[in-house]
C-alpha positions in Angstrom: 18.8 5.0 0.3 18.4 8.8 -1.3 20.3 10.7 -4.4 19.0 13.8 -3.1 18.1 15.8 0.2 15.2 17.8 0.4 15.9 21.9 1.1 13.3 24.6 1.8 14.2 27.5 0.3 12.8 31.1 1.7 13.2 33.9 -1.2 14.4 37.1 0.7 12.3 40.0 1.5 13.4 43.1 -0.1 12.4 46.6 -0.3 13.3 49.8 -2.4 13.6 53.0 -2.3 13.4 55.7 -5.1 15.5 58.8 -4.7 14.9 61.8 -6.4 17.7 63.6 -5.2 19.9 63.2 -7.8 19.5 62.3 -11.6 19.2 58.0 -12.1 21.8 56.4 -14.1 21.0 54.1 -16.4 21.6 50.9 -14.8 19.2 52.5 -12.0 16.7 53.4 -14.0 16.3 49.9 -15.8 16.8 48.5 -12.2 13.7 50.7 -11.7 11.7 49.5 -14.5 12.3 45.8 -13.6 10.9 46.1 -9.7 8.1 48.0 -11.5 7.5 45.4 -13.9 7.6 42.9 -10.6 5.1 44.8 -8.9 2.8 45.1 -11.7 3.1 41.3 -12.1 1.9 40.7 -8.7 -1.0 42.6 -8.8 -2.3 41.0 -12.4 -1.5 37.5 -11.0 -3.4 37.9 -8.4 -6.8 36.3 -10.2 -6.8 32.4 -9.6 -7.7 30.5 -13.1 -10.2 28.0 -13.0 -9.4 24.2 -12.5 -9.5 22.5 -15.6 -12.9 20.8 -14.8 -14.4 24.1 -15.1 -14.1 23.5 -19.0 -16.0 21.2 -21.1 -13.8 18.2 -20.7 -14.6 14.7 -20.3 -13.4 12.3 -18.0 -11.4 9.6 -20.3 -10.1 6.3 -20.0 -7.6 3.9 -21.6 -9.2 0.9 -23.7 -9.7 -1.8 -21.9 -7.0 -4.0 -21.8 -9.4 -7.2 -22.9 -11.0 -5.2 -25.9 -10.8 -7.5 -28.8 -7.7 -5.3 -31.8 -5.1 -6.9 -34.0 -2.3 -6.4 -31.4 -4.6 -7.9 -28.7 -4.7 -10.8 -30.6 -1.1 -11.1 -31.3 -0.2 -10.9 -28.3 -2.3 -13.3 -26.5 -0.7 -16.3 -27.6 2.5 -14.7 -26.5 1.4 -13.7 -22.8 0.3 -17.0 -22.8 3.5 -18.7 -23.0 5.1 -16.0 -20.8 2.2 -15.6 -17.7 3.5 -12.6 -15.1 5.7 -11.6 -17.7 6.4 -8.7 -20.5 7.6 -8.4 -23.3 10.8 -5.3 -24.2 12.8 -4.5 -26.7 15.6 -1.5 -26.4 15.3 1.2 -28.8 19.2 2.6 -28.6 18.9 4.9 -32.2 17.0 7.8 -32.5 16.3 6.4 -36.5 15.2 2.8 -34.5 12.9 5.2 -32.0 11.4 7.5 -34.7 10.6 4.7 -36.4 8.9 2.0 -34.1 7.4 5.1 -32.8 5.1 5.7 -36.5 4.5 1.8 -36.4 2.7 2.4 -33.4 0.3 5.0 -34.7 -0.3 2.8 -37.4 -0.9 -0.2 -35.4 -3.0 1.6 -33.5 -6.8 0.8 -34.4 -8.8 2.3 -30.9 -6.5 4.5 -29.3 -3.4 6.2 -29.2 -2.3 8.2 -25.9 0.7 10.4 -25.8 2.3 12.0 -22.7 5.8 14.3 -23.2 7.4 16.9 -21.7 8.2 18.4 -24.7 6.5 17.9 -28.1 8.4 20.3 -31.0 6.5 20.8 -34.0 9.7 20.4 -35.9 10.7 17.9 -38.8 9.9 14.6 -36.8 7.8 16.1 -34.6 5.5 16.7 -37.5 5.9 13.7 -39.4 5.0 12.2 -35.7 1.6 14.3 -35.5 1.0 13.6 -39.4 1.1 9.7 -38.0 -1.2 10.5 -35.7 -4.0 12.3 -37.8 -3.6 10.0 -40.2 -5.0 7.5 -37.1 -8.0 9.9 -36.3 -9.2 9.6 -39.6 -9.3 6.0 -39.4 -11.6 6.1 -36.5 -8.5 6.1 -33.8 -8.9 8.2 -30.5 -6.0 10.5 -30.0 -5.2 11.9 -26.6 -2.1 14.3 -26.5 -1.2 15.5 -23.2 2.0 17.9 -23.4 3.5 19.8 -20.1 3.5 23.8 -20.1 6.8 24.8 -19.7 8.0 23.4 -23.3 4.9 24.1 -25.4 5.8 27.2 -26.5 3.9 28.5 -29.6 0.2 26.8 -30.3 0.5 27.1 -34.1 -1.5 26.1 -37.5 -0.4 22.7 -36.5 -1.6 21.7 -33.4 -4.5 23.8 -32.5 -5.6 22.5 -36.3 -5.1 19.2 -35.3 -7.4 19.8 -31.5 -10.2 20.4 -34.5 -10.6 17.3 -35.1 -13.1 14.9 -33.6 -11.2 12.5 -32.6 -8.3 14.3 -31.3 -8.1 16.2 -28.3 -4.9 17.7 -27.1 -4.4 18.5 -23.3 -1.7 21.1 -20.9 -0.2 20.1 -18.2 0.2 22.7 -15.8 -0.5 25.3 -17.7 1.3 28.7 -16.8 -1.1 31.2 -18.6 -4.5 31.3 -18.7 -7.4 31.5 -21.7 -7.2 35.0 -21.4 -2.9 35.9 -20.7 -0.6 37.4 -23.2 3.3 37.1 -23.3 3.6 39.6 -20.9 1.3 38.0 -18.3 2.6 34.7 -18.7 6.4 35.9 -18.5 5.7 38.0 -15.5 4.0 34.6 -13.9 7.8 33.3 -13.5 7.6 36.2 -10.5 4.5 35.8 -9.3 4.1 32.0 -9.3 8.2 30.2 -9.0 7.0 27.2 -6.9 4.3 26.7 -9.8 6.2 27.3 -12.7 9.9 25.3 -11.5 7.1 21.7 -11.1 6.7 19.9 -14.3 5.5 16.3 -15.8 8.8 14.8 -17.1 6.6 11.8 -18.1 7.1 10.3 -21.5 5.0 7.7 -23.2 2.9 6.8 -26.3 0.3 3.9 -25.8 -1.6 1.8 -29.0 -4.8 0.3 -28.1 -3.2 -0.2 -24.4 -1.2 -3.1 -25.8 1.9 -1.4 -26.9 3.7 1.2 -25.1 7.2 3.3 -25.9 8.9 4.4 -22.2 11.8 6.1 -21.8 14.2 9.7 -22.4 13.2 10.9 -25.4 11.2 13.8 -26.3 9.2 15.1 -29.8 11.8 17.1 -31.2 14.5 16.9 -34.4 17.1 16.1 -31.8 15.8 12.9 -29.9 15.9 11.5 -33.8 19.3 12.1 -35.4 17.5 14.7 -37.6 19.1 18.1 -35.8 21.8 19.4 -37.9 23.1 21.3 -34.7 22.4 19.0 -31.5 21.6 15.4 -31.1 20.6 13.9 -27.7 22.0 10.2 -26.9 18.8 8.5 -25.6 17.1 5.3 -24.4 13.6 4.0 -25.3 11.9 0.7 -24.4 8.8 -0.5 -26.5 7.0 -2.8 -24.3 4.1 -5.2 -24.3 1.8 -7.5 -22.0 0.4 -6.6 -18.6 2.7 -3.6 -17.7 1.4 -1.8 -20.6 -2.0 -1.4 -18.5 0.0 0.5 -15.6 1.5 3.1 -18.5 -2.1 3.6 -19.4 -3.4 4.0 -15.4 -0.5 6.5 -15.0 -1.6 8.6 -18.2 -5.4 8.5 -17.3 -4.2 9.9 -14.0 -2.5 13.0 -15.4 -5.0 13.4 -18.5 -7.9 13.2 -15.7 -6.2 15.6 -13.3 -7.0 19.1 -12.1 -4.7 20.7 -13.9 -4.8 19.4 -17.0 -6.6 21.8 -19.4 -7.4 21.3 -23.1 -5.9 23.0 -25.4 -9.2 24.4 -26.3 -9.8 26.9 -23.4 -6.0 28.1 -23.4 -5.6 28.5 -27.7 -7.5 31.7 -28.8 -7.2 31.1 -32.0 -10.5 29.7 -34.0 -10.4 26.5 -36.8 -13.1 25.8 -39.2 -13.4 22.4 -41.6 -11.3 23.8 -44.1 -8.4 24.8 -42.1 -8.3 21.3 -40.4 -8.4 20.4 -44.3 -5.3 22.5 -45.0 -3.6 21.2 -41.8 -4.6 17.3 -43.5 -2.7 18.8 -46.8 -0.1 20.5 -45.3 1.1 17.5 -43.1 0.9 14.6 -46.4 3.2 17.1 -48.1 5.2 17.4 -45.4 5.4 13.4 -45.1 6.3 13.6 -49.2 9.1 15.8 -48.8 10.6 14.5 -44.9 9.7 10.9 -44.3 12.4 9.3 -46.6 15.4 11.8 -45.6 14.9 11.4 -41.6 13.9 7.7 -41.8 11.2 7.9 -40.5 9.4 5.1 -42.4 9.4 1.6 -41.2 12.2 -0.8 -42.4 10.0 -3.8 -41.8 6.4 -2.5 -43.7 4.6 -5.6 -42.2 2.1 -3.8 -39.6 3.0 -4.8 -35.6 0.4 -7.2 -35.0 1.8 -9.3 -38.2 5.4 -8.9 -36.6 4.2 -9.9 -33.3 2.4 -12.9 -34.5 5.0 -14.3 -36.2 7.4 -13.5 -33.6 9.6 -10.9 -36.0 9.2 -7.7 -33.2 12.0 -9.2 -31.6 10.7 -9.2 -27.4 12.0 -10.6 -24.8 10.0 -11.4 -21.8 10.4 -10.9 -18.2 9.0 -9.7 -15.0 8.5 -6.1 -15.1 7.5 -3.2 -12.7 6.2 0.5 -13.8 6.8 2.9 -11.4 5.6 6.7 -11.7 4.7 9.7 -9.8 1.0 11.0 -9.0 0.2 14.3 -10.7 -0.5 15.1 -6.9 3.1 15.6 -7.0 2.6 19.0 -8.7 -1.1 19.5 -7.7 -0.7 19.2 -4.4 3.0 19.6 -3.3 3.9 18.5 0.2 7.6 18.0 1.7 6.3 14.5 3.4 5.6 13.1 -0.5 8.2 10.0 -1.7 8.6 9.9 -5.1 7.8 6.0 -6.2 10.3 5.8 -8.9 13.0 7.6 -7.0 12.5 5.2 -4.3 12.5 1.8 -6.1 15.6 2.9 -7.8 17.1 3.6 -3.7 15.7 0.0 -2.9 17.8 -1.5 -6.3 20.7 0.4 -5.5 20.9 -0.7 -2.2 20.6 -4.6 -2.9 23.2 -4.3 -5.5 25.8 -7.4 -4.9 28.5 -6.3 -7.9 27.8 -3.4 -9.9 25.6 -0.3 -10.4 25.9 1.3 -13.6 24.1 4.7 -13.9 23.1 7.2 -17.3 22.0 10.3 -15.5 22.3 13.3 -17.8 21.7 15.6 -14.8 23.1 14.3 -12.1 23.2 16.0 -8.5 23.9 13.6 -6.1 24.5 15.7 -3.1 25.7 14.5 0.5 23.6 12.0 0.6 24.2 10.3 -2.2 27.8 10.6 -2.0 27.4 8.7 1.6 25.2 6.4 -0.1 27.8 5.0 -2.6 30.4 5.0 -0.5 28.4 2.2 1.7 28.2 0.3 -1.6 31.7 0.5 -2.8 33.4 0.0 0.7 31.7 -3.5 0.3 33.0 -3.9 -3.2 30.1 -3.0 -5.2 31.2 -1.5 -8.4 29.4 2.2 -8.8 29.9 4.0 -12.5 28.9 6.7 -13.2 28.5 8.7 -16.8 26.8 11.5 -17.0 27.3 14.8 -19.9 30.6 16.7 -19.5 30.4 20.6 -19.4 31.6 20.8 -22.7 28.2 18.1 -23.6 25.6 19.2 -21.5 22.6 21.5 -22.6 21.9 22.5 -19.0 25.1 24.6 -17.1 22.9 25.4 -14.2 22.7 21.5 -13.6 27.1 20.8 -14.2 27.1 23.8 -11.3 25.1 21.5 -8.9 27.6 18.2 -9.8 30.8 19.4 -9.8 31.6 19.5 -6.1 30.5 16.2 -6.0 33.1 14.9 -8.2 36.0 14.9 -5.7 34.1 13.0 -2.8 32.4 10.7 -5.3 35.8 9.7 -6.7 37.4 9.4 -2.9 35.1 6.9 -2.6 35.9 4.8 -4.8 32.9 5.6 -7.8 33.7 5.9 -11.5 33.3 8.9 -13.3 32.6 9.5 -16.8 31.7 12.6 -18.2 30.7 12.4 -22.0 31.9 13.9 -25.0 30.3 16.8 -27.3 31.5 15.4 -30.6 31.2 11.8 -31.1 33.0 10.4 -34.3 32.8 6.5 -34.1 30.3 5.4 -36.1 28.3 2.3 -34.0 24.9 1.2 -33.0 23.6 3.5 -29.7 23.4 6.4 -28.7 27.4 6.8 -28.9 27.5 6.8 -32.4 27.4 10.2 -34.9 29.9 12.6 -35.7 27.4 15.3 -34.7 27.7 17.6 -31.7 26.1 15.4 -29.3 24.4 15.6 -25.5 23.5 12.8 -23.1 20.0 12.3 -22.6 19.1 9.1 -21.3 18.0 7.5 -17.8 18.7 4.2 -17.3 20.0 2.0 -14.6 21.8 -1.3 -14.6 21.9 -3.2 -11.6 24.0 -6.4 -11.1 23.5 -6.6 -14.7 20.6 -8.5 -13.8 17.9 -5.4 -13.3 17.2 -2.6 -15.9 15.2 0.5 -15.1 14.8 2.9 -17.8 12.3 6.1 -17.8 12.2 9.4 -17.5 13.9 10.2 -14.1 17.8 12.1 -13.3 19.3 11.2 -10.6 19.0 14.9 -9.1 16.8 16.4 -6.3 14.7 18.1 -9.4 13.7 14.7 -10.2 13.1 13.6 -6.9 11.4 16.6 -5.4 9.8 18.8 -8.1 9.0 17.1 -11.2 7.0 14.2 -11.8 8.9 11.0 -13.4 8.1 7.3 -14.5 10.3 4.3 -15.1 10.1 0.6 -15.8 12.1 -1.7 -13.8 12.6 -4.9 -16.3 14.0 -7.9 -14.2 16.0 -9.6 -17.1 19.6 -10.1 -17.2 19.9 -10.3 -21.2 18.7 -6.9 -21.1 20.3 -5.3 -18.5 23.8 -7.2 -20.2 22.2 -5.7 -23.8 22.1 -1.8 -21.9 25.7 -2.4 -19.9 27.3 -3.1 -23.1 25.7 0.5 -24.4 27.3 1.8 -21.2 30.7 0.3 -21.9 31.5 1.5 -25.6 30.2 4.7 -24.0 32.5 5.4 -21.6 35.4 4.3 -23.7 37.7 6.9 -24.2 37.2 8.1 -27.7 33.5 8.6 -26.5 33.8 10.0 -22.5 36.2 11.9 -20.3 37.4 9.7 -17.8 37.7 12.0 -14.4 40.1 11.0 -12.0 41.9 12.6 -8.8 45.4 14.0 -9.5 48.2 11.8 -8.4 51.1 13.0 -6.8 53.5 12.7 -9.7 50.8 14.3 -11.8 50.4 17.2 -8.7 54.5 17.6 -8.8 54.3 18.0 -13.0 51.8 20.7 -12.3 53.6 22.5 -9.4 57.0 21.9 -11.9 55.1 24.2 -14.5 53.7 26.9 -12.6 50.2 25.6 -13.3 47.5 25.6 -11.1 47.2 22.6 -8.9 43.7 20.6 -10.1 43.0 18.2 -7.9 40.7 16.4 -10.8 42.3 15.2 -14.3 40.4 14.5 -17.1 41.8 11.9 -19.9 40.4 10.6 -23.3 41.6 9.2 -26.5 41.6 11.2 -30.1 42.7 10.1 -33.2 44.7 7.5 -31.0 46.5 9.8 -28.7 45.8 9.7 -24.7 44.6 12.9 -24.0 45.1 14.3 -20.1 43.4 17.8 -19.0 43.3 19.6 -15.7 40.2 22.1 -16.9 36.7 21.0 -18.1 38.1 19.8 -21.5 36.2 21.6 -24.8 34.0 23.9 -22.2 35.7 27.5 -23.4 35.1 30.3 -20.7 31.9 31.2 -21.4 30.7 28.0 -19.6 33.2 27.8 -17.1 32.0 31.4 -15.8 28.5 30.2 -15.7 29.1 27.3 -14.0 31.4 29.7 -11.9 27.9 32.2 -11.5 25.3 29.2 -10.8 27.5 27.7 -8.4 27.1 31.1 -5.6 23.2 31.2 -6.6 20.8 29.5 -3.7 19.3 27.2 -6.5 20.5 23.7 -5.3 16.7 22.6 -4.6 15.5 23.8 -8.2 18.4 21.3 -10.1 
């Protein structure tokens, strides 16, 4: 059972031709300038870089799972009393994720592994990398493996940081090489699409491979309620036991990989003793200034391994799968590959007996997955669905690729929730700030019996291009726990409700003159009902975009 279809996708050929007849106008000439720049970028992409074991880089591995720490020892007694099992616990507040996630670096006392998509060398994200030197110099070994696409500037920070001995920062993908500028790595989007659209969406942080942190969020100021402009609505799990091993296989995969380069032979830039001493200073005043005013300290100072020992962590245990793509995914593509998270999620879905309750903030079904939930609700499984609205969502191109699925979706009998870009109810999750706010989390509850929470959309992005990783927690306190989350978030003061047009609402329209919708949205504000027949909050500027993106062949890149 499939979300997603795969399409091949053939750029056109085209061919100019320059006239000297008559005088260019301007919007020639810069037409002109652009197929020049084109040209020039296929000829200096033309030099292959170097797999990453070309460089000086060692093959690494997690610590062994059996290697005597503190949180090995903790836990023990616990995996004990719970054999086959793991231990969860839902982080649902970015203040609640920020925080368990400098406990972990401080737990930490062999190792510390990090895997994101994107890692901003904002507010948190530096209190986050202050955590995690502050580890090195206790002996820790710090592996930080960030994808391309998002690591945009290698500043004082981080290639300060790669100094150090016992931290060594890695690229995923990279999309320059040691020796490209800006203008060779912009002109790369030309020269190299297929390369560039495939990215690691992965998203993990390991201590001592006994603790792990799965899930949505990012390194960045708006993962953490600490963005005064945008703040994502996420999902993390901390987990514990035997499935932690697995998050460690998948990251030793990806850090191991072909295409993982350090930081090292990409950062031109040159960092002596002293520098890495300034970065040291420059990151403790930084934690002086930041760490009380984002929360990011600890409310509970007593280290993990104390917590866990006298059971104050708060776990609960149950049977648990971790599913993630192979970086072969990206290093190898091939239209025959089946995405094992994508695919355990179809399996789930399709056993579903009462209800399937999906957080996709992207969310393309397609054909196939509109014909998939119809087979589910036409047997009187409950599908709902809430994803961002247009107003919400920090990706237009994406809202193109959903919207004509909203009509068949709802004819067959799915829910659809679409949620709100200011939230003002103050509660626990990710519904609660009166910030402008986005949806960001991935989860899935099935029969309110399974959970499976990760990194992976429901889109054909996900599925086909980049690679993902979820854990599939068979508890039914947890999965209730997450479908109560979904339930104050799709109430009406937090999500559009989008419906079909009835017929007496089609006859008020047709009474007015206005133009027959045949999709209502409704929602509740400052107790009022609230009914709209355009994308409610979205302005024109993203209507027209949508509008552009939806005539553009890009269905396959969503």
């Amino acid at each position: 059972m499939s979300w997603h279809q795969n399409q091949d996708q053939t750029a056109p050929h085209r061919t100019c031709a320059f006239s000297t007849a008559r005088r260019k106008t301007p919007w020639e000439t810069t037409r002109h300038f652009f197929l020049l720049c084109c040209a020039t970028a296929f000829l200096t992409a033309c030099a292959t870089k170097p797999p990453a074991t070309a460089f000086d880089r060692p093959v690494t591995h997690a610590l062994s799972a059996t290697q005597p720490t503190p949180l090995h020892t903790a836990l023990a007694p616990l995996e004990a009393a719970h054999p086959n099992q793991s231990g969860f616990r839902i982080l649902s507040s970015g203040t609640d994720a920020l925080q368990m996630r400098i406990a972990l670096a401080r737990a930490a006392t062999k190792t510390l592994d990090m895997q994101y998509y994107i890692a901003n060398e904002d507010t948190t994200g530096k209190l986050l990398l202050g955590a995690a030197l502050y580890a090195a110099d206790r002996g820790v070994r710090v592996r930080m493996l960030v994808d391309d696409l998002n690591f945009k500037d290698i500043d004082q920070t981080m290639a300060g940081l790669n100094s150090h001995d016992n931290i060594e920062i890695r690229v995923f993908n990279p999309f320059g090489s040691a020796q490209e500028g800006v203008f060779e790595r912009t002109t790369n989007v030309f020269t190299q699409i297929g390369h560039f659209t495939r990215r690691m969406h992965n998203k993990s942080m390991i201590a001592d491979n006994q603790l792990a942190i799965v899930g949505g969020r990012n390194l960045g100021d708006e993962y953490f309620s600490a963005s005064e402009t945008l703040q994502f609505r996420d999902l993390d799990v901390l987990a514990a036991g035997p499935v932690v091993a697995d998050v460690s296989a998948s990251f030793d995969d990806y850090w191991n990989s072909s295409i993982a380069y350090p930081l090292r032979a990409l950062n031109k830039q040159k960092f002596d003793a002293k520098e890495l001493d300034q970065t040291r200073d420059d990151l403790r005043q930084h934690w002086r200034t930041n760490a009380d005013p984002y929360n990011a300290k600890p409310l509970n100072a007593s280290p993990l391994a104390t917590q866990i020992a006298q059971d104050q962590l708060g776990l609960t245990w149950a049977p648990a799968e971790f599913k993630a793509d192979l970086p072969e995914k990206i290093e190898h593509p091939s239209p025959d590959y089946v995405s094992p998270p994508m695919q355990r999620l179809g399996e789930l879905m399709h056993d579903a007996q009462k209800d399937f309750l999906i957080i996709s903030p992207y969310f393309v079904p397609h054909e196939s997955g509109v014909k998939a939930a119809g087979e589910l609700t036409h047997r009187g499984v409950r599908i709902a669905v809430l994803t961002n609205s247009l107003a919400a969502t920090d990706a237009v191109a994406v809202q193109a690729g959903y919207s004509p699925f909203r009509v068949p979706l709802l004819q067959q009998g799915v829910e659809l929730y679409e949620f709100k870009p200011q939230q003002k109810a103050r509660r626990v999750g990710f519904a609660g700030s009166s910030s402008r706010a986005s949806l960001h989390a991935k989860t899935y509850v099935i029969d309110r019996k399974i959970l499976v929470i990760g990194s992976m959309n429901l889109d054909p992005r996900s599925a086909n291009l980049n690679t993902e990783q979820t854990l599939v927690i068979h508890s039914p306190a947890l999965a209730e726990q997450v479908a109560q989350i979904f339930e104050r978030a799709i109430a009406p003061e937090a999500s559009y409700q989008v419906t079909l047009a009835d017929a007496a609402q089609l006859a008020y329209l047709r009474s007015i003159g206005a133009p027959l919708s045949p999709l209502v949205w409704t929602d509740v504000e400052d107790g009022a009902r609230r009914t709209y027949i355009f994308d409610p909050q979205a302005g024109f500027y993203r209507n027209a975009l949508t509008g552009l993106f939806s005539l553009l062949p890009v269905n396959a890149e969503l």
